[in-house]
N, CA, C and O of each residue as an XYZ file, in Angstrom:
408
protein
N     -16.177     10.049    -58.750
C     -15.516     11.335    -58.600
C     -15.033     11.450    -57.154
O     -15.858     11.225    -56.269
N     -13.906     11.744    -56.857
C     -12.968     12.027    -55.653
C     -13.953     13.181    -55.074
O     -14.849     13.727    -55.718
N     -13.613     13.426    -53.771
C     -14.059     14.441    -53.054
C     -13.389     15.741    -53.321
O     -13.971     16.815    -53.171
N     -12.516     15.661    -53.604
C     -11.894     16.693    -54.080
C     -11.903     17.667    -55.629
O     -11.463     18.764    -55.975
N     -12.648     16.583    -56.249
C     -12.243     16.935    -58.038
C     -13.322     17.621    -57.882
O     -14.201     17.550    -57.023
N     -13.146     18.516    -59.076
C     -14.233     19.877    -59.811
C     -15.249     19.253    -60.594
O     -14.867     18.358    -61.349
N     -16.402     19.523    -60.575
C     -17.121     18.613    -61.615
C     -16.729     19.505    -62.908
O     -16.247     20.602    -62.624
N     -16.854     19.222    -64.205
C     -16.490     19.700    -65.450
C     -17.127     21.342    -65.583
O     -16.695     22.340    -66.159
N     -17.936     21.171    -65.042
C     -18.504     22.879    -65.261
C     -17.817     23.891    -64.929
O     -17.609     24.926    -65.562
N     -17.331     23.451    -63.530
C     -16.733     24.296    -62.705
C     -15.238     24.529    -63.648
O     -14.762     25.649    -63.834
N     -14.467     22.927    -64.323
C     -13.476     23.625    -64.440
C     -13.559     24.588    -65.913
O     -12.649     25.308    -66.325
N     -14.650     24.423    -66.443
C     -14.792     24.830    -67.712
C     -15.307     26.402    -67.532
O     -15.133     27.220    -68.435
N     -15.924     26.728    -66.343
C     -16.038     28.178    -65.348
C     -14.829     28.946    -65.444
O     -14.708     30.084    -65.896
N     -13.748     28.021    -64.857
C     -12.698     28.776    -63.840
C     -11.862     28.826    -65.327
O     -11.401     29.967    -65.383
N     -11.499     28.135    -66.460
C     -11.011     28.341    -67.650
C     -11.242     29.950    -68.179
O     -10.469     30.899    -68.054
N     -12.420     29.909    -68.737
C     -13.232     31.090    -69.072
C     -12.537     32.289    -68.385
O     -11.923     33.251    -68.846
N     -12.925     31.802    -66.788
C     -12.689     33.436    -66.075
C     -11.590     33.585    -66.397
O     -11.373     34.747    -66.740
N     -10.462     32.712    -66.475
C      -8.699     33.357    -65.732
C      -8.450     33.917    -67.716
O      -7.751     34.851    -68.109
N      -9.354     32.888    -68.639
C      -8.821     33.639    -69.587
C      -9.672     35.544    -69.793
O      -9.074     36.615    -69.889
N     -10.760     35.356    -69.794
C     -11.271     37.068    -69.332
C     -11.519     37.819    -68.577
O     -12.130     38.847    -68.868
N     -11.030     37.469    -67.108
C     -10.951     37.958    -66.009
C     -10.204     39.031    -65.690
O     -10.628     40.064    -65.171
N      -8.754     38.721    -66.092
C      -7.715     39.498    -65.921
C      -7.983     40.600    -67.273
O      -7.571     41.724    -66.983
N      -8.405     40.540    -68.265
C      -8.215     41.811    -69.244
C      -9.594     42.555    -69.088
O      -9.897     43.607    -69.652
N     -10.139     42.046    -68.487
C     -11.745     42.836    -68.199
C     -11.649     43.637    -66.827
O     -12.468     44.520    -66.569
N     -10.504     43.261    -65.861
C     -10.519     43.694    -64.357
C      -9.276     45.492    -65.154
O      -9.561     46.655    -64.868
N      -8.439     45.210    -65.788
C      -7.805     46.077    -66.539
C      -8.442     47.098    -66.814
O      -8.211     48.214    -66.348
N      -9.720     46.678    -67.977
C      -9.787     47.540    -68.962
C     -10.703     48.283    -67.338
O     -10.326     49.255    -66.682
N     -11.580     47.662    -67.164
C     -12.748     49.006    -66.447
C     -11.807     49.282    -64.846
O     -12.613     49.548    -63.954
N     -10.780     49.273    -64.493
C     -10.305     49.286    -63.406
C      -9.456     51.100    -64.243
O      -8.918     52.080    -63.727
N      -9.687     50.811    -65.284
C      -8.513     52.165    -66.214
C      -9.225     53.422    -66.242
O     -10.455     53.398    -66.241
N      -8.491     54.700    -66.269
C      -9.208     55.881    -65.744
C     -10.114     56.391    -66.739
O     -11.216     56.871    -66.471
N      -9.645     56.281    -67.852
C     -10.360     56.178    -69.049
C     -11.823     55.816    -69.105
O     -12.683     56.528    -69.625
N     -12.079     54.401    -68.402
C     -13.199     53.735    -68.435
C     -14.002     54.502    -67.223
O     -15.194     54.661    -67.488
N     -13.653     54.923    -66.158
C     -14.323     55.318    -64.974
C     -14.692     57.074    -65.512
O     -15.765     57.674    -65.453
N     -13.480     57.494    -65.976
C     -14.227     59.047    -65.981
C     -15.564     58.680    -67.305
O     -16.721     59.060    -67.128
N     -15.121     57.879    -68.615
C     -16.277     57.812    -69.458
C     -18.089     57.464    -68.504
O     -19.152     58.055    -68.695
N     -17.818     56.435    -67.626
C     -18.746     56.558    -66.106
C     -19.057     57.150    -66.122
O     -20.023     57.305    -66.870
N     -18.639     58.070    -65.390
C     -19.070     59.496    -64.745
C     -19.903     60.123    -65.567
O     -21.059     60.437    -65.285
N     -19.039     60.430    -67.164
C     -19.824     61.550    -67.413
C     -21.656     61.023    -68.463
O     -22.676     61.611    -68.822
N     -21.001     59.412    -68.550
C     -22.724     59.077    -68.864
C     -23.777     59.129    -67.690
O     -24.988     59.297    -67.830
N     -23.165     58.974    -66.635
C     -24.431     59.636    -65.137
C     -24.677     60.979    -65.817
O     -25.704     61.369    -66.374
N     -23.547     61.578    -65.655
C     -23.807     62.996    -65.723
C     -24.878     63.212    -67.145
O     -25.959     63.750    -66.907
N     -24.669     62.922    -68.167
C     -25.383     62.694    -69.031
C     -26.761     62.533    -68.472
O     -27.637     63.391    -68.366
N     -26.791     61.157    -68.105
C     -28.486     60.411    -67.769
C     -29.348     61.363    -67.341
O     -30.541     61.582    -67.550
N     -28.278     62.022    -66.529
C     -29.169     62.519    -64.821
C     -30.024     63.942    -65.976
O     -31.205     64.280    -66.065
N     -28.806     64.438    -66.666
C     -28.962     66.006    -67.613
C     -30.339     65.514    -68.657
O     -31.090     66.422    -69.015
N     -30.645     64.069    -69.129
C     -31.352     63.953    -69.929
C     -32.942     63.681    -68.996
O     -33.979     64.275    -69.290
N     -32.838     62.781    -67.985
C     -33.888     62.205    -67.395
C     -34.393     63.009    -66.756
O     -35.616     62.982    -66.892
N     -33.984     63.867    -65.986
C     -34.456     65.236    -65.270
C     -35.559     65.813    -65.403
O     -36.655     65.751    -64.847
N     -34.993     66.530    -66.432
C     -36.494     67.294    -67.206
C     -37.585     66.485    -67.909
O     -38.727     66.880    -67.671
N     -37.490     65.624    -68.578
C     -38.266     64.219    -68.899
C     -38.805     64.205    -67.621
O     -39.909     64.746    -67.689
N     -38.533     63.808    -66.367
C     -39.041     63.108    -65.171
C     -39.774     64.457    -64.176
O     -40.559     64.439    -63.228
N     -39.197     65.388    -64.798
C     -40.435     66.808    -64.274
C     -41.578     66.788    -65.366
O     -42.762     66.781    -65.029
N     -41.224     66.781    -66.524
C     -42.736     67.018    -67.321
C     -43.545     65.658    -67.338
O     -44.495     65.757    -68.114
N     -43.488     64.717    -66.874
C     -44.032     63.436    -66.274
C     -44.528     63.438    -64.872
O     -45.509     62.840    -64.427
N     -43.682     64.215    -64.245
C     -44.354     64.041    -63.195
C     -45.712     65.908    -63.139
O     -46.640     66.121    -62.359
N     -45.421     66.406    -63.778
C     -46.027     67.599    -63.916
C     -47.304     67.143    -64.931
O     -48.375     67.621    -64.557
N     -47.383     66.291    -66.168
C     -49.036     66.026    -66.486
C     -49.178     64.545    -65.442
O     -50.074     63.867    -65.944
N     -48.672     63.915    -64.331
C     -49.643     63.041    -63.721
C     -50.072     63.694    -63.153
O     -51.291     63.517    -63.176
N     -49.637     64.898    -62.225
C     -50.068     65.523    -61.659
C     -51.858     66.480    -61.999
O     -52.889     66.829    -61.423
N     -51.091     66.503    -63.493
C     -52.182     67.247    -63.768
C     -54.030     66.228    -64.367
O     -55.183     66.366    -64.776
N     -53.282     65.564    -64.076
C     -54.596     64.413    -63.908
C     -54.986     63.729    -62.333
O     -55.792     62.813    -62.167
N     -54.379     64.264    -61.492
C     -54.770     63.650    -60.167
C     -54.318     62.587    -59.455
O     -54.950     62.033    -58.555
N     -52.680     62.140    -60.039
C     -52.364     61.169    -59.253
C     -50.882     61.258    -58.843
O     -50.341     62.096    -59.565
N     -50.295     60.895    -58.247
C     -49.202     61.073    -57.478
C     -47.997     60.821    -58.777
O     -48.167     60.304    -59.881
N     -46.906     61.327    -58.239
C     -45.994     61.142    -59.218
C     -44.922     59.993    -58.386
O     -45.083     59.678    -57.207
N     -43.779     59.443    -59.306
C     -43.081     58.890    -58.128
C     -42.121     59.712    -57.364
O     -41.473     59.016    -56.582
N     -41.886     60.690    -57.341
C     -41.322     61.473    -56.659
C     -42.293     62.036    -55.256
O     -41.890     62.505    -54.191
N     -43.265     61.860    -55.583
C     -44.153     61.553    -54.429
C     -44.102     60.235    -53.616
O     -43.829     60.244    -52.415
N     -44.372     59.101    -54.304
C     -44.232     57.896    -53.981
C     -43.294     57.419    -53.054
O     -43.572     56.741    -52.064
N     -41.746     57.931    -53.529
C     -40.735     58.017    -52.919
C     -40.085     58.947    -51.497
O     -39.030     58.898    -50.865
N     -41.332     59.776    -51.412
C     -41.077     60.986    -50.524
C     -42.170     60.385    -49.167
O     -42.062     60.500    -47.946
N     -43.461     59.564    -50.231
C     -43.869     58.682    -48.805
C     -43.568     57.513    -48.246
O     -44.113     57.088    -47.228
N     -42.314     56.689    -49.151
C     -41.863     56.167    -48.719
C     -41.202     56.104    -47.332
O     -41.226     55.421    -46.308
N     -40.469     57.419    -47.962
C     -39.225     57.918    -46.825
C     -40.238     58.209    -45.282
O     -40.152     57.581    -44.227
N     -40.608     58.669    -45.414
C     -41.721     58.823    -44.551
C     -42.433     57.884    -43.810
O     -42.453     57.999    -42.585
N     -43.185     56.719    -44.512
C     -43.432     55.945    -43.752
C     -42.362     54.820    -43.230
O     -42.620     54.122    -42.249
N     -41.520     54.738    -43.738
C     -40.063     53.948    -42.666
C     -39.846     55.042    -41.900
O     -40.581     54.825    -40.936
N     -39.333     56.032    -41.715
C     -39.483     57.396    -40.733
C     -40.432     56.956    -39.283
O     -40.127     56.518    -38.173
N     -41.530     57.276    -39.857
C     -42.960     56.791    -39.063
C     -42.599     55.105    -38.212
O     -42.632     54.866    -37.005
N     -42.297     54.242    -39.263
C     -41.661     52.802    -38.733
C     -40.844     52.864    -37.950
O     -41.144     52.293    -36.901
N     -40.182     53.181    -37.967
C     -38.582     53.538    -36.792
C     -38.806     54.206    -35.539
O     -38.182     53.996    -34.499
N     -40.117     55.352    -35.781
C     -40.218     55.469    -34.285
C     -41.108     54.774    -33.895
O     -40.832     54.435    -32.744
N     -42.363     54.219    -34.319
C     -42.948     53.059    -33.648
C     -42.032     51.990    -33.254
O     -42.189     51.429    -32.170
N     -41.081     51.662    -34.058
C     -40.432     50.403    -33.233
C     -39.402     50.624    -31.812
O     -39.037     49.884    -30.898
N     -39.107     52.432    -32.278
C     -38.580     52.710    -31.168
C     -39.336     52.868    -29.466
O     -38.869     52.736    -28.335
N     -40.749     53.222    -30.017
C     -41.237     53.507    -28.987
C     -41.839     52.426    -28.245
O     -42.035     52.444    -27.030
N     -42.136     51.440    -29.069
C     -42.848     49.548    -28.684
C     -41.141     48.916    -27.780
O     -41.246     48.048    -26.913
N     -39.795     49.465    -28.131
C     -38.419     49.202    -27.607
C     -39.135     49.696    -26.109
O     -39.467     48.844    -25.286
N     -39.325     51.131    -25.863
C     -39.515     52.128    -24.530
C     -40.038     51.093    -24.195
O     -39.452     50.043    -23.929
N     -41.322     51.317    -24.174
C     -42.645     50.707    -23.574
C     -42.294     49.030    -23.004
O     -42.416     48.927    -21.783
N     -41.918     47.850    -23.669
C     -41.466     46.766    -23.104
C     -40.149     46.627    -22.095
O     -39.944     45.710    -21.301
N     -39.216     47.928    -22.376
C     -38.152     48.533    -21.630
C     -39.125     48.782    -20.171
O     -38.761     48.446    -19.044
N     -40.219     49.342    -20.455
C     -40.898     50.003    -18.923
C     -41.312     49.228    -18.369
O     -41.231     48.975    -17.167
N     -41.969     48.589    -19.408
C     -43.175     47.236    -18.959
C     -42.200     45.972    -17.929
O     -42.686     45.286    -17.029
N     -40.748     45.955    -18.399
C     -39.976     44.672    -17.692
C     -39.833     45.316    -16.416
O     -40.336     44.674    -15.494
N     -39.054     46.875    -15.964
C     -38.632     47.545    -15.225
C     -39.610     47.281    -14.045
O     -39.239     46.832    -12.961
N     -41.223     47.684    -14.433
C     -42.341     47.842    -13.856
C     -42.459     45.965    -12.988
O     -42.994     45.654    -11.924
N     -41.862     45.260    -13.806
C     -42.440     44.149    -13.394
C     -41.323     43.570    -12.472
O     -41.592     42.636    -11.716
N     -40.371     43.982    -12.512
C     -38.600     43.910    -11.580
C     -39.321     44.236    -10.156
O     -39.432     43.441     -9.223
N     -39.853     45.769    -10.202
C     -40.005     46.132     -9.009
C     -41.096     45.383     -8.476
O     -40.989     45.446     -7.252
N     -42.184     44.642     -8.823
C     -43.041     44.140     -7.599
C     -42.540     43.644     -6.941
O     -43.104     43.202     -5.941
């Protein structure tokens, strides 16, 4: 095989795509397809919601965190992370400064 040639997969790949590439980039690129999008979020969000409050309302009621908790200490402890790394930044910032001046 030349340095140049495709091994068979590839061209049997690039076949495939150019034949469903172009009518698949169409169809969901069409406004049709994007607003139908939208309104199944909108959907999800209208169905999972309340499902995901009365779930998180009996874990609760057994004593354990919900993930909406989970997620809220997430945020939090990267929060917490960011200023430790900011403040370990200060501190070696001082620590070089400190050591300039002897």
């Amino acid at each position: 095989m030349s340095p140049r040639a495709s091994p068979g997969w590839r061209k049997a790949f690039d076949g495939v795509e150019r034949l469903l590439g172009e009518p698949l980039e169409s169809a969901t690129n069409s406004p049709d397809v994007q607003s139908a999008l939208v309104t199944a979020g909108q959907l999800r969000r209208v169905v999972t919601s309340p499902v995901g409050r009365l779930v998180s309302w009996g874990v609760h009621l057994v004593g354990l965190p919900s993930h909406a908790d989970i997620l809220a200490l997430r945020r939090q402890l990267n929060e917490v992370q960011r200023e430790v790394a900011t403040l370990h930044r200060e501190l070696a910032n001082t620590q070089r400064e400190r050591q300039r001046g002897r």
